[in-house]
N, C-alpha and C positions, 0 to 999 in steps of 0.2 A: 645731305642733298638727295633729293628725288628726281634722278632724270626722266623727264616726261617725255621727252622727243630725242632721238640721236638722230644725226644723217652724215654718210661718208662725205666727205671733205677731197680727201686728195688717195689716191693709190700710186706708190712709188713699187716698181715692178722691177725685181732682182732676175736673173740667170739661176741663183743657187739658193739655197735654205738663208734665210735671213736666221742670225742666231745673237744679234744686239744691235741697239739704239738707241739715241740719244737728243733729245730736242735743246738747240741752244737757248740761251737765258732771253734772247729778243723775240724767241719763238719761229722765226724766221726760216731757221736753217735744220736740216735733220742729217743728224748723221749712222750709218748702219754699218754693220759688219758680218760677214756672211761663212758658211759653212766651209768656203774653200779657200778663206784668207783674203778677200779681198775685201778692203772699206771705200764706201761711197760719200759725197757730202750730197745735197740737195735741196734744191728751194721748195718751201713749204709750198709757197701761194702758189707757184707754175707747177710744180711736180717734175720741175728740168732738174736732170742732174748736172752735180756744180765740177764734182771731181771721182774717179776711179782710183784706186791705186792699190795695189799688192803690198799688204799690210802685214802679213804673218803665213808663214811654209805653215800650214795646216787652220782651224777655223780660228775667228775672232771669236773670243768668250766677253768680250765689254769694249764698249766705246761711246766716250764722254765729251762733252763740249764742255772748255771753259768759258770767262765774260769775254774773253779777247780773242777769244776765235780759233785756241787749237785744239786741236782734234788728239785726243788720249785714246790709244788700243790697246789692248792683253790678248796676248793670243794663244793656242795651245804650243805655238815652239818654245814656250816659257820666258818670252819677251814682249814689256811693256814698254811704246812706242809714241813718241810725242810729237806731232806734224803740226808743223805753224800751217794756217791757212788765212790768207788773206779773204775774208770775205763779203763781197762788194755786190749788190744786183750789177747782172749786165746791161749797159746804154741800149735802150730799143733802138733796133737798126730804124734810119734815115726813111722817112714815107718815102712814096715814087715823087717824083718832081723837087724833092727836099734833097739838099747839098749836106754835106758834111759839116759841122761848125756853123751853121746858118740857123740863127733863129727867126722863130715867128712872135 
């Protein structure tokens, strides 16, 4: 392939050295792992993060998505780490004058 045009798409902005990541199989969802142990999930298309969590006492060295949604980490405490994550877009909150459970 010859890429003729690139253009950035989304910036997901860490605290710490990002040092692995992972795009799941729907493409949807990104997942990273950072120099101080902590891993994030994230929506591709907003660039909202989905989840934080303290994954490993020192950096993540790898973090994988499988088809069903969990989040795999290795980290330098020499423990690899398997997180189910449920992962769903969030309901856009209610316009103004729009009720809860009320459709149009």
């Amino acid at each position: 392939f010859l890429i003729i045009n690139l253009s950035l798409v989304r910036k997901l902005q860490h605290d710490d050295a990002v040092t692995s990541m992972a795009l799941s199989r729907d493409e949807k969802w990104v997942a990273t792992g950072t120099s101080t142990g902590k891993a994030y999930v994230w929506n591709r298309d907003t660039g909202a993060q989905i989840a934080c969590f303290d994954a490993h006492e020192g950096k993540v060295s790898k973090v994988a998505m499988t088809p069903k949604g969990w989040v795999v980490s290795a980290g330098g405490d020499g423990m690899v780490k398997v997180w189910q994550a449920e992962l769903k877009p969030k309901p856009a909150d209610p316009q103004p004058g729009e009720e809860q459970g009320e459709e149009q």
